[in-house]
C-alpha positions as CSV (number, residue, x, y, z in Angstrom):
1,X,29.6,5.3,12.0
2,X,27.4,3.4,9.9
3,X,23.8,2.9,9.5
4,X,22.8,-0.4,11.0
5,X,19.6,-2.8,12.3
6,X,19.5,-2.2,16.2
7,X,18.4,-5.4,18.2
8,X,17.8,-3.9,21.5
9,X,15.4,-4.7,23.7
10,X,14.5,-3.4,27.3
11,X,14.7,-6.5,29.0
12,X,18.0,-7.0,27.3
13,X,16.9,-10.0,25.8
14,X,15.5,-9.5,22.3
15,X,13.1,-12.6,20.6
16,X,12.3,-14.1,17.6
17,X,9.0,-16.0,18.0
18,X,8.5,-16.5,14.1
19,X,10.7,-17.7,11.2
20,X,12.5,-14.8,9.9
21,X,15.0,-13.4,6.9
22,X,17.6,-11.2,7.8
23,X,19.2,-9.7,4.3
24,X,22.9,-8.0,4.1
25,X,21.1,-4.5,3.1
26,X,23.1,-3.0,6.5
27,X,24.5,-4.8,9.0
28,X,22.7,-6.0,12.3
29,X,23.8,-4.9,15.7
30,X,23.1,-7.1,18.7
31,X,23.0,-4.7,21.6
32,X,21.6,-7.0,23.6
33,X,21.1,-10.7,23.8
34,X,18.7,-12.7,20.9
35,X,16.9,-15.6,21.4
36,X,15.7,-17.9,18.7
37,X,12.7,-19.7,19.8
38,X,12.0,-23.1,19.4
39,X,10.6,-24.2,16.1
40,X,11.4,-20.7,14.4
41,X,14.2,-21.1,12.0
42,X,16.4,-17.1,11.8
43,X,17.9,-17.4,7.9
44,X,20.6,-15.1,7.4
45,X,21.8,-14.1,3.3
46,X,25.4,-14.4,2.5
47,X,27.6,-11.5,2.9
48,X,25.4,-10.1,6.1
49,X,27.2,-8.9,9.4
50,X,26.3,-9.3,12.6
51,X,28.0,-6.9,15.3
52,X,27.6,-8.2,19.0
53,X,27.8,-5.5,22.0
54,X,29.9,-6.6,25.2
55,X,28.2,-9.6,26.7
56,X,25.9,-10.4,24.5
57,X,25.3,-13.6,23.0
58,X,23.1,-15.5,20.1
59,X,20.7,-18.2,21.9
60,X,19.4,-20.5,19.4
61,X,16.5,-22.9,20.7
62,X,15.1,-23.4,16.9
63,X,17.2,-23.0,13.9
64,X,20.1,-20.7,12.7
65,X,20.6,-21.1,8.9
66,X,23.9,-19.0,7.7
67,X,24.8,-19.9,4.5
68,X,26.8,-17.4,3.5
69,X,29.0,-17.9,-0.1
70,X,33.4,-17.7,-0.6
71,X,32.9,-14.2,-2.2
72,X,30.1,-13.0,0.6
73,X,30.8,-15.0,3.8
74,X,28.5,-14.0,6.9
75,X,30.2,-12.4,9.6
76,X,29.9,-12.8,13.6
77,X,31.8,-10.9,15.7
78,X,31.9,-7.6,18.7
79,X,30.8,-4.3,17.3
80,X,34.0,-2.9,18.3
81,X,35.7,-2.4,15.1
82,X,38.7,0.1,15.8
83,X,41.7,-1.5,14.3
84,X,43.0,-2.2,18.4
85,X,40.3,-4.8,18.3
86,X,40.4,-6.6,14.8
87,X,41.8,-9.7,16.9
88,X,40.9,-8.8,20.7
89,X,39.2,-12.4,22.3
90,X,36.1,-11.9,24.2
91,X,34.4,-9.2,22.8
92,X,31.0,-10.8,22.9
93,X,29.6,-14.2,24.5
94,X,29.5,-16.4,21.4
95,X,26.6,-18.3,19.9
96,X,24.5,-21.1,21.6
97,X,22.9,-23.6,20.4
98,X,20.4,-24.7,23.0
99,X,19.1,-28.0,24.4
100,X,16.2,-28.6,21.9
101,X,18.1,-26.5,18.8
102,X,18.2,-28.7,15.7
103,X,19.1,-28.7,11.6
104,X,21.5,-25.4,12.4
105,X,23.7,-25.1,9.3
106,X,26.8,-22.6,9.2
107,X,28.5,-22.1,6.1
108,X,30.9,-19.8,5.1
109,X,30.7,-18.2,8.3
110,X,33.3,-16.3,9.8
111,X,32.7,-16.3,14.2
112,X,35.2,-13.8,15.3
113,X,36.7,-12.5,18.9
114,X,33.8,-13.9,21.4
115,X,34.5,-16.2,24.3
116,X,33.0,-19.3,22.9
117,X,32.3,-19.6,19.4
118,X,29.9,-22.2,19.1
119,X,28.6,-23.9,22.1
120,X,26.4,-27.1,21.0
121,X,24.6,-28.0,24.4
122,X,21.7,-30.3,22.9
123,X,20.6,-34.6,23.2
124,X,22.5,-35.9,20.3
125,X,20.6,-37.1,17.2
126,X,23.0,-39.3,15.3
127,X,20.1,-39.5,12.2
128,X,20.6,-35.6,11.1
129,X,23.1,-33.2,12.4
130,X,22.6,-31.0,15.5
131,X,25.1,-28.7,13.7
132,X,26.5,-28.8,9.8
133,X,29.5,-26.4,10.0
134,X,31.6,-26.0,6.7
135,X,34.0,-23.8,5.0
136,X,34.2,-21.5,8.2
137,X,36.5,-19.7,10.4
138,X,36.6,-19.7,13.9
139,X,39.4,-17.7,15.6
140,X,40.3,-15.8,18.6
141,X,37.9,-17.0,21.2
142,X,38.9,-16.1,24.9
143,X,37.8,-20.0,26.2
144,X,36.7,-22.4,23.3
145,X,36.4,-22.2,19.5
146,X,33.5,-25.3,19.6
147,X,31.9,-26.3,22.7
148,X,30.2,-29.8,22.5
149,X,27.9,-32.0,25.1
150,X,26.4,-34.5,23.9
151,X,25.4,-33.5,20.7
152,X,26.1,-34.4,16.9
153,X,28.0,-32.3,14.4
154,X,29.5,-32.4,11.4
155,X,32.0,-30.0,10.3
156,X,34.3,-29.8,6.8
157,X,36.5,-27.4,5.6
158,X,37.1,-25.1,8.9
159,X,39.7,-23.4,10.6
160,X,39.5,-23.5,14.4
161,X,42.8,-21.2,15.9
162,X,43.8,-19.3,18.6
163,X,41.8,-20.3,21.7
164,X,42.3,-19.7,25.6
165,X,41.1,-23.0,26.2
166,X,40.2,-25.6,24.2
167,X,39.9,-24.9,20.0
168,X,37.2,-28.0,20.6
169,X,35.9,-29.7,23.2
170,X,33.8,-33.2,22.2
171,X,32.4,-33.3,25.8
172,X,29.9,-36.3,27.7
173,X,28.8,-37.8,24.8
174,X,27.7,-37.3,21.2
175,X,28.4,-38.3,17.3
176,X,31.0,-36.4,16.0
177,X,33.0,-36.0,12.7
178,X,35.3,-33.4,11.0
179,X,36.6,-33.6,8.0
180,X,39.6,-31.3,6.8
181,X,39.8,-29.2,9.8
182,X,43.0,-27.2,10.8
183,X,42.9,-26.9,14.1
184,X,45.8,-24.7,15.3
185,X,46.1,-23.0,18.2
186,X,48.7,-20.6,18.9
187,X,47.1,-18.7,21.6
188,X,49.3,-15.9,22.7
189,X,47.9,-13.5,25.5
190,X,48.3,-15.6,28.1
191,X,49.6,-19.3,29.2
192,X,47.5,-21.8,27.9
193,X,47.5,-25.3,29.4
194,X,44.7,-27.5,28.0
195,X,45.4,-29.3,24.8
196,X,43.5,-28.2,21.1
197,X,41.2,-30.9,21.4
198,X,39.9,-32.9,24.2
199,X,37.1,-35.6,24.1
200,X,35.6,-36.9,27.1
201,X,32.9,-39.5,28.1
202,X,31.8,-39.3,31.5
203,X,31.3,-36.3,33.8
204,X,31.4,-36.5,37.8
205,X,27.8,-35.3,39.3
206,X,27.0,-33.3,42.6
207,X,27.3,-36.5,45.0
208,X,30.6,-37.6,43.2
209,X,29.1,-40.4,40.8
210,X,30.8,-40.8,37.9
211,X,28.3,-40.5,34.7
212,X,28.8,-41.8,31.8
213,X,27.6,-40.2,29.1
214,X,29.2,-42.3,25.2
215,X,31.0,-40.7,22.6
216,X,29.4,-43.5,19.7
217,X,31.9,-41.5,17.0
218,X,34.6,-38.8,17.1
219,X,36.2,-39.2,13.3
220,X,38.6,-36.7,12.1
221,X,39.4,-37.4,8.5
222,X,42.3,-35.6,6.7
223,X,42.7,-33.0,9.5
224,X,45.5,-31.1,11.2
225,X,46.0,-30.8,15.1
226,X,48.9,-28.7,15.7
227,X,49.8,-25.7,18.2
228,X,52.1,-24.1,20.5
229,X,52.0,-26.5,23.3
230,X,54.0,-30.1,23.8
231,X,50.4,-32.0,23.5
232,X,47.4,-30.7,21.3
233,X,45.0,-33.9,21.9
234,X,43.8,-35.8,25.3
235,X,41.6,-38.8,25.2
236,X,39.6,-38.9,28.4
237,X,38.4,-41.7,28.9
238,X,36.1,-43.0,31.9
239,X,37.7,-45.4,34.9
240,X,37.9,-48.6,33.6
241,X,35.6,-49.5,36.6
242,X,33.1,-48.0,34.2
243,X,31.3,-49.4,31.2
244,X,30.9,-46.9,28.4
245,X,31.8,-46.1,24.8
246,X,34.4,-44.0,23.4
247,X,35.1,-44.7,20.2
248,X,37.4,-42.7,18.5
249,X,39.5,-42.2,15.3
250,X,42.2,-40.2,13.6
251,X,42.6,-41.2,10.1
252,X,45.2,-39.7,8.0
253,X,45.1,-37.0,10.5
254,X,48.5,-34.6,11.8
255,X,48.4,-34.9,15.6
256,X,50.6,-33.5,18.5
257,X,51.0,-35.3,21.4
258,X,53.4,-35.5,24.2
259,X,56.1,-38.7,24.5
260,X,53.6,-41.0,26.4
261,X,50.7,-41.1,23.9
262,X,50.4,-44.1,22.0
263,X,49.5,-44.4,18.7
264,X,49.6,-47.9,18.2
265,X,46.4,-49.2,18.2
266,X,45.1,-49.5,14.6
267,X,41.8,-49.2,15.6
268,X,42.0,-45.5,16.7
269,X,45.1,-44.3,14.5
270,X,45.4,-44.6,10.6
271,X,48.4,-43.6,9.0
272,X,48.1,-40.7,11.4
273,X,51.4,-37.9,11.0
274,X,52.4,-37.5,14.8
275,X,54.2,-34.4,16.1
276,X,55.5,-33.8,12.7
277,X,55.2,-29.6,11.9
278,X,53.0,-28.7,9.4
279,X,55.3,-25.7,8.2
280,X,52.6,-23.5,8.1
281,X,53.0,-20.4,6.4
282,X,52.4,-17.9,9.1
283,X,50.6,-19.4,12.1
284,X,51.5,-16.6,14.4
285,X,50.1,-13.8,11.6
286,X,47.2,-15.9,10.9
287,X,48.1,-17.9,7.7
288,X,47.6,-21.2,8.0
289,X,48.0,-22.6,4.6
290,X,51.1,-24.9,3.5
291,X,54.4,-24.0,3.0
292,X,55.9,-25.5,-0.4
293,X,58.1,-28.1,1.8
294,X,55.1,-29.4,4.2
295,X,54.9,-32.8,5.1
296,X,50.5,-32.4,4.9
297,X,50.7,-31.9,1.6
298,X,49.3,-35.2,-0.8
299,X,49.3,-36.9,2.6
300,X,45.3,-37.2,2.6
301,X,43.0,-40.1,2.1
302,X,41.9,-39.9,-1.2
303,X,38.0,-41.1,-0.1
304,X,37.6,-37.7,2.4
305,X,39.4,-35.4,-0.6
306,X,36.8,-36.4,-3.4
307,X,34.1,-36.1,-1.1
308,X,35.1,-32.4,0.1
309,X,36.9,-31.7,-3.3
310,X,37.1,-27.5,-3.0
311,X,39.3,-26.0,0.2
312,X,38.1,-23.0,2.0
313,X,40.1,-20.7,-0.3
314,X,38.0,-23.2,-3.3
315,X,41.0,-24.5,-4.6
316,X,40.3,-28.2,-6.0
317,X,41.8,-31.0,-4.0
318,X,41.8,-33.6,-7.0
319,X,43.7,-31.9,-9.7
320,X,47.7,-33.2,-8.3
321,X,48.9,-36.5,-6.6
322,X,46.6,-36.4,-3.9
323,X,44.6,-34.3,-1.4
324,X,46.7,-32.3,1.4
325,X,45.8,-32.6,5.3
326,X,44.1,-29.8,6.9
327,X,41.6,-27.0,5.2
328,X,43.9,-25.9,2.8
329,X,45.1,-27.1,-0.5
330,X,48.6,-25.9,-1.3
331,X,48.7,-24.5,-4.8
């Protein structure tokens, strides 16, 4: 046992109707759901922990600002912590960002074992971020690592693995870009059949319309998409019946796709690596740096490596040839 804050509430929903500061003097235990209210900003200190009972979940309508540090990340994840659990999915709901939620900002942030990790459900504003979310990981989440309708994110320097589901899911709009992601998902508790990443531009309402909804930018930059399954990526694209946007881009990215997907169009695909293993060290054990022999390595666009020039272990990505694919820099 250990001496924690208790969130708990007796209408199982507990509010925070100010700006507050939560410090890492003990951790905080979230018996019950939280709600961030709109235009209250929570600010949580690097190296706090936040311990989330069965079901509950993290509602942000205002502002969640994590910036935790490489030495004292911030920690999300169930409050069971016998070692049977350490990598259990679904121990908690996961953390929300609301319609309305704005300037959220996760940094060395570690969202562990829920059953969606980050679900971004907010009108997109392409001027300023819905969501910043760097140096972070995201693993072992019972549906999706990021959940995303609509909204605008961008994210640098993260590792997104082992998800029932999707790993992330660019959904019915929105401005999106990731930037030295590894996104590996060797989900192994029970058979998976949705690809790593899927990003989609329409949706089909209650009498049947189809709905278009544009994706204006979905960049990934010097990232990896890799996993366990024959195809990690579907493009989903509205009828072409419909008008609509989907503009899309892989540059200088590592993609798995089955036989049928075309990478042809120049537009779309820059000197993208396709079904070509990474050689990961470990995937299965949860070590998703380079081996010494992988093809990612100095494969990266030297523009996206001086512009995110530390790795999440904050190893420099300038100091050889060139900067290697993924979050990782092999040393």
């Amino acid at each position: 046992g250990q001496n924690v804050h208790l969130i708990k509430s007796q209408c199982r929903l507990s509010i925070i109707e100010s700006d507050t500061n939560w410090g890492n003097d003990k951790p905080y235990l979230i018996y019950d759901s939280l709600l961030i209210t709109p235009n209250n900003t929570l600010t949580i200190e690097s190296g706090t922990h936040l311990y989330f009972h069965k079901s509950s979940r993290l509602y942000v309508a205002g502002t969640i600002k994590a910036n935790g540090t490489f030495e004292s990340p911030i920690i999300f994840q169930g409050d069971r912590l016998e070692s049977d659990f350490e990598d259990v999915p679904g121990q908690w709901d996961g953390i929300w960002l609301m319609p309305g939620s704005k300037d959220n900002v996760l940094n060395f942030t570690e969202i562990k074992n829920a059953i969606i990790g980050i679900q971004v459900d907010t009108f997109a504003n392409e001027a300023k971020p819905t969501l910043t979310l760097s140096n972070s990981r995201i693993e072992n989440m019972a549906y999706a690592g990021i959940y995303a309708q609509g909204t605008t994110i961008e994210a640098y320097n993260n590792l997104i693995t082992n998800c029932g589901q999707y790993a992330v899911a660019l959904n019915i709009g929105g401005n999106y870009k990731f930037y030295h992601c590894t996104i590996a998902n060797y989900w192994g508790y029970s058979t998976r059949t949705t690809p790593s990443v899927i990003i989609n531009n329409y949706y089909i309402d209650v009498n049947n319309n189809i709905q278009i909804r544009d994706i204006t930018n979905a960049l990934f930059g010097n990232c990896i998409i890799y996993g366990n399954k024959e195809s990690e990526l579907f493009i989903d694209k509205a009828p072409e019946s419909e008008s609509g946007l989907l503009n899309f881009k892989f540059d200088h990215t590592l993609i798995k796709v089955d036989k049928e997907f075309s990478t042809a169009d120049p537009d779309h695909f820059e000197k993208v690596l396709v079904n070509k293993d990474p050689n990961f060290i470990d995937p299965y054990g949860g070590e998703f740096e380079l081996d010494t022999l992988s093809i990612a390595k100095d494969y990266g666009k030297e523009e996206y490596g001086i512009q995110f020039d530390y790795d999440l272990n904050m190893n420099s990505r300038i100091s050889d040839i060139g900067p290697d694919l993924g979050a990782f820099e092999r040393q």
